[in-house]
N, C-alpha and C positions, 0 to 999 in steps of 0.2 A: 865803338863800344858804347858810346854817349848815348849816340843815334838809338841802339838797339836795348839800353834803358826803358828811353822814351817811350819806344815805340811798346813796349810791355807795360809801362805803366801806363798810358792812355789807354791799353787793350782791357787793362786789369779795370782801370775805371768806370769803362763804355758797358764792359761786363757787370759790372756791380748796379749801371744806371739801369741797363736793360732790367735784370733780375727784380730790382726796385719795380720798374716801371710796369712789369709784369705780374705780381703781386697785388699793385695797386690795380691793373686792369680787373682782376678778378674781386676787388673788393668793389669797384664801380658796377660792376655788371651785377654782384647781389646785391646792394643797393635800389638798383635802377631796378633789378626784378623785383625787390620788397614791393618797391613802390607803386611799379605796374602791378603785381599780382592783388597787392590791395584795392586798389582802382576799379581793376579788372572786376573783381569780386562786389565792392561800390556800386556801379554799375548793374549786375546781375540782378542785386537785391534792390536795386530802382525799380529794376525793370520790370520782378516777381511782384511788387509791392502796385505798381503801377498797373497790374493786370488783376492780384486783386479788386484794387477799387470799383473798373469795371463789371467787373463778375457781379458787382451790387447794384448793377444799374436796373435787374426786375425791380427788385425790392423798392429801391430810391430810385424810379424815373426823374425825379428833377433834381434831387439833391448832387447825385454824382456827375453828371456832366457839367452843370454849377463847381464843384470841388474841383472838375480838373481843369475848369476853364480857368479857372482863380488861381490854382494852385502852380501850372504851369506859370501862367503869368507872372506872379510874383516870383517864382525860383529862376525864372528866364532873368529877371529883372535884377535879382538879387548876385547872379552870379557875372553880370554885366558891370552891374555896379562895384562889386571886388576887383576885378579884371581894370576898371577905369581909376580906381581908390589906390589899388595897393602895387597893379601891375600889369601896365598898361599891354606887355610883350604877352602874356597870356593871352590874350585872345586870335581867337581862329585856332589853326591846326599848331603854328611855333614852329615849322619845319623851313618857312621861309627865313624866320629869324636866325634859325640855326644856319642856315647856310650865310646869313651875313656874318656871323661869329665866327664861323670857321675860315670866312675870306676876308677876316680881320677888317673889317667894314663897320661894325657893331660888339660892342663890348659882352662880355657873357651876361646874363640876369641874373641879379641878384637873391639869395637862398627863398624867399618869400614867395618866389614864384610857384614853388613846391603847392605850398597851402592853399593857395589862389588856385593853380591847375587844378589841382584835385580837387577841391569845393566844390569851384565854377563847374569841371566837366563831370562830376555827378548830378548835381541839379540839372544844367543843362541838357543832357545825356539823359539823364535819369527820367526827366519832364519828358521826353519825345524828339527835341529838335534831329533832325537827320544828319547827325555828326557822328564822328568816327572815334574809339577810343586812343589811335593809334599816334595820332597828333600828341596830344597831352602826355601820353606814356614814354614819347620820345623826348619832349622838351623837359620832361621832369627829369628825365634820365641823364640829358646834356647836363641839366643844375649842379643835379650830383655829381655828376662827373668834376665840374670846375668845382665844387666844393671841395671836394677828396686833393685833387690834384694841388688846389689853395690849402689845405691843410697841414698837407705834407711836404709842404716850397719845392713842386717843380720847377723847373724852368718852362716859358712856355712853349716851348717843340713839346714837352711832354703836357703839358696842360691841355694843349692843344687837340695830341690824343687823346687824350681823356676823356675828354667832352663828346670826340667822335665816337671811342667806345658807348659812350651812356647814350648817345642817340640810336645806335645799334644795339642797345640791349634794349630798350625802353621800345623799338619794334618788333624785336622778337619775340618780346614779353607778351604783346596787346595780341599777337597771332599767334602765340606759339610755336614761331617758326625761327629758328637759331641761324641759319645760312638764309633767309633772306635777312635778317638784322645787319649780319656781315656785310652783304653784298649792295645792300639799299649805301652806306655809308662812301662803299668807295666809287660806284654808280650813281649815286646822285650826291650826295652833301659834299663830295670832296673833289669825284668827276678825276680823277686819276689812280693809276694804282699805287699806294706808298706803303712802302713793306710795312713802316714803325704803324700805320695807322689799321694797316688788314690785321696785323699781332694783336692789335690794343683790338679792336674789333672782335676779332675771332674770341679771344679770351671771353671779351667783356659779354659776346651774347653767349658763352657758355655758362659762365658764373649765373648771369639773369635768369638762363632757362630752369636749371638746376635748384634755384629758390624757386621760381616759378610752378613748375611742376610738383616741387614737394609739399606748396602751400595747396594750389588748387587740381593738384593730376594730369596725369596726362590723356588728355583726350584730343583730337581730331576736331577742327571747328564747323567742317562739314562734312557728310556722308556723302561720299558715290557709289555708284554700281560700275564694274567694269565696262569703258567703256571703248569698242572697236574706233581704231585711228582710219579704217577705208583702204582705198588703193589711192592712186594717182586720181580719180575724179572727186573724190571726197577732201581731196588734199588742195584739190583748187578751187574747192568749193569755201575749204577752211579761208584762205586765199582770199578770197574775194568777201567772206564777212570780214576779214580783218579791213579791206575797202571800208566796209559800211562802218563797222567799228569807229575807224579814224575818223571819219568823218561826224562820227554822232560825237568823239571825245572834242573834237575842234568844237562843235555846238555846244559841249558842257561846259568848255571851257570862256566862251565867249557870255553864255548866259551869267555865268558864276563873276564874270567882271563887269557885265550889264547891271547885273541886281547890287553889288555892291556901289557902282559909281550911283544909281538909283538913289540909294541910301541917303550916301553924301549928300545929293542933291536938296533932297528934303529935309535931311540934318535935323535938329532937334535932340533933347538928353539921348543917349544913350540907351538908359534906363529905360527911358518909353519904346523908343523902338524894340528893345527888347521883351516887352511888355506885351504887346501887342499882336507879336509874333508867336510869342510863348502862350496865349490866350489862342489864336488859332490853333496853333501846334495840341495844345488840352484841348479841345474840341475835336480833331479829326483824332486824337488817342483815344477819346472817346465812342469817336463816332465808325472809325477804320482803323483800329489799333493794330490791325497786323502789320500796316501800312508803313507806322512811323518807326523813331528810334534809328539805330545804328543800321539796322536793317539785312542783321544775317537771316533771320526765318525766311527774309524775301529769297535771298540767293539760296539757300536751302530748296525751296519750295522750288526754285526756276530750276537747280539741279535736279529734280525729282521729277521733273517735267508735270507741275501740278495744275498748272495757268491753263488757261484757254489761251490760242492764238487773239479771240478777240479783245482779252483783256489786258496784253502784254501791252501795247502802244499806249495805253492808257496810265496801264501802270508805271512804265518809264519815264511820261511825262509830268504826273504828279510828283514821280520822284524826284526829277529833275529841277523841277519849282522849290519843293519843300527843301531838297538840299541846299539851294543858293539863298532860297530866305533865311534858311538855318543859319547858315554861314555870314548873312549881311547881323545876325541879333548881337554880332560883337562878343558871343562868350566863347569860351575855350570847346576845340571840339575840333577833329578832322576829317579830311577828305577820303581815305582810303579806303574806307569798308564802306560807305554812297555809293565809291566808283564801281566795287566790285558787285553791289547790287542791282547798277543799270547794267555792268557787262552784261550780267548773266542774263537779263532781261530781254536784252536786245537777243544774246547768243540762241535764247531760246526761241524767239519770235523768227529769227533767221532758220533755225535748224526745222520747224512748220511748216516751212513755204518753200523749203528745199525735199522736205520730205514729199510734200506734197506735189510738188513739180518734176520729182526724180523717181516714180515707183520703184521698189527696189533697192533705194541706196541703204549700203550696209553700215550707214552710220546713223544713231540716233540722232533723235532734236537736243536731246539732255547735253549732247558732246558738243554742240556751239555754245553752250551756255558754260559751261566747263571752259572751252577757251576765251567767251566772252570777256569774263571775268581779266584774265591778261593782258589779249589785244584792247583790251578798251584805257584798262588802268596804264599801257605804254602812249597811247596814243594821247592820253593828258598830260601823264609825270613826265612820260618821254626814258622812261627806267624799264626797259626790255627784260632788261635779266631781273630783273626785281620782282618784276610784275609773275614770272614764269615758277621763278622758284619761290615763289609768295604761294600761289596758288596749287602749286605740288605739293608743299609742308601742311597747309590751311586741310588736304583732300588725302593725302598719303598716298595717291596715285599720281606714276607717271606713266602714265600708257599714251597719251596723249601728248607727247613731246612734240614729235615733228608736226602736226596740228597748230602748238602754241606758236610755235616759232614761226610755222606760214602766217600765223594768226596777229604776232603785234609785228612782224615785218610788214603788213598789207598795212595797218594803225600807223606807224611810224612812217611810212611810205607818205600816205596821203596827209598826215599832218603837217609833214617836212613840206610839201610840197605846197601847201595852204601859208607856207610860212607864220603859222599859228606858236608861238612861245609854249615852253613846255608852264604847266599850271606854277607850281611854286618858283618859276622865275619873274613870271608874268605878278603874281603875290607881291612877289618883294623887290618889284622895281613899283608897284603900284604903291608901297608901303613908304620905298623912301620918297617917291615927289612929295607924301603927305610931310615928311619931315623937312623938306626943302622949305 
């Protein structure tokens, strides 16, 4: 009879923790969406703001690209300098740090980081550098999380998810896509499935999206036309660009560790490098503005099949540059919307040369650009399911399933086999020797 006490009251308590624990989930994940959809928004009016200025360049041939060369530089500089001042873990994407938080390797960051992310990555962002919003939205979103979870004295199994929720809402937020936020957390940050953390997830990217959407709407972050998935030769055609794929995300990811050890090397403030970088970056916003920034109008454009074949190779490898210098200037900023701009790039540059080799094929060039986008972003993050339903939420189409799936299985294939470290592992083993 004792026994069957116990056993009710432990039920009753577990029950009460759960119900607790699940409330707080949805108070993390609005939070985490305030904070992303502010950002989000941040951002935009950077971005409008920064496309004015140009528009002035008849008028003021030398005053405007003077203002963005200066101006870039110094916000480059200034948001480096916060990042080194107040908080050192802000800089870059934070998605490596969050994975040492969750494998109890590195302590969570303290509330400050909020301010700092957010500064940094609209200056940053804002100026042009080729980072992604979805870094910062994530780490801003863990902060909360451990704030809420600190405020309310969980224990930390439950702190624990918490943190994982706000990293899953703070990606659903930056895409608007609610099941990749879920799915990115237990695929990559946590790398198993754990019921208490998929709950604290699921919840957390609902609450997010839900502020999200009411603050800025709900829209689509890119337009497609339907597009035909083929038979069997179109399928192994998808097949064999996820080949190419993998192999171009192994070279992104080897440049992207090149240009940072690079850095080291030469070393000096912070500040200057930042400086310097953000002074080129205002010069080519200037000079090829469509070029720079986070760089959805590119994967837009590449889905709409707007390129020339002969300008795609070009365009991929300027991108590929800008994004690794971006990423060596030390301010807050990530890697996921870069990746899905070379996908598309590459996907379209392949779906040309198949066109054009295969009279007849019933698939467009636009549909490798469409799976680009996933096979490329697996074959760095090494996050299949991530990358697949990232870019189904991002398009609202999924016609192209079995495509995606031949597409980062060929990425994943060849990277595994390159024995190339997935990007954010390769981040945060390079992060902690510095700490050694």
């Amino acid at each position: 009879m004792q026994i069957l006490k116990s056993l009710a009251a432990r039920s009753v308590a577990e029950t009460r923790t759960m119900a607790v624990l699940a409330l707080l989930t949805i108070v993390v994940g609005m939070a985490a969406g305030t904070i992303g959809a502010a950002f989000r928004y941040c951002l935009e009016r950077a971005e409008a703001l920064r496309g004015m200025v140009v528009a002035q360049s008849d008028a003021h041939p030398v005053l405007v690209p003077l203002a963005m060369v200066v101006g870039a530089a110094l916000a480059s500089a200034l948001a480096a300098w916060l990042v080194r001042r107040y908080s050192p873990n802000a800089a870059g994407s934070g998605i490596p740090h969050v994975e040492a938080v969750l494998e109890g390797a590195l302590p969570p960051a303290p509330p400050r980081l909020i301010p700092v992310k957010f500064a940094g990555g609209v200056l940053a962002i804002g100026s042009g550098l080729a980072l992604g919003r979805e870094g910062p939205s994530v780490q801003m979103g863990v902060t909360a999380g451990h704030m809420i979870g600190g405020l309310f004295r969980r224990d930390q199994k439950d702190r624990r998810a918490l943190i994982a929720g706000g990293a899953g809402a703070g990606l659903a937020t930056a895409f608007n896509a609610p099941a990749a936020g879920a799915i990115f957390v237990l695929e990559e940050l946590v790398g198993r499935f754990d019921p208490r953390i998929a709950l604290v997830a699921l919840g957390a990217s609902v609450g997010a999206i839900a502020v999200s959407r009411a603050l800025l709407g709900n829209t689509l972050d890119f337009d497609v036309a339907e597009l035909a998935a083929g038979g069997i030769t179109a399928l192994f055609l998808f097949l064999l660009f996820g080949l190419l794929a993998g192999l171009l995300a192994v070279g992104h990811n080897r440049t992207l560790l090149a240009t940072l050890a690079l850095a080291d090397r030469i070393g000096g403030p912070i500040e200057l490098r930042a400086a310097v970088i953000g002074a080129v970056v205002g010069f080519l916003a200037w000079s090829t503005p469509h070029l720079v920034g986070g760089g959805n109008n590119i994967t837009q454009s590449a889905l709409n099949g707007q390129y020339l074949l002969l300008a795609l190779p070009a365009i991929f490898l300027f991108r590929l540059i800008l994004g690794a210098a971006s990423y060596a200037a030390g301010t807050p900023g990530g890697l996921f919307a870069p990746l899905l701009v070379l996908g598309a790039v590459c996907g379209l540059a392949f779906g040309y040369v198949a066109d054009a080799a295969i009279p007849g094929l019933a698939v467009r060039p636009e549909a490798f650009a469409f799976v680009g986008m996933a096979a490329f972003f697996a074959g760095t993050v090494r996050a299949p399911l991530t990358g697949i339903i990232l870019v189904i939420e991002m398009t609202g189409s999924s016609s192209l399933l079995l495509p995606l799936l031949a597409g980062c299985f060929g990425a994943m294939l060849v990277a595994e086999i390159l024995r190339d470290p997935p990007i954010y592992e390769a981040l945060k083993e390079r992060a902690a020797r510095a700490t050694r």
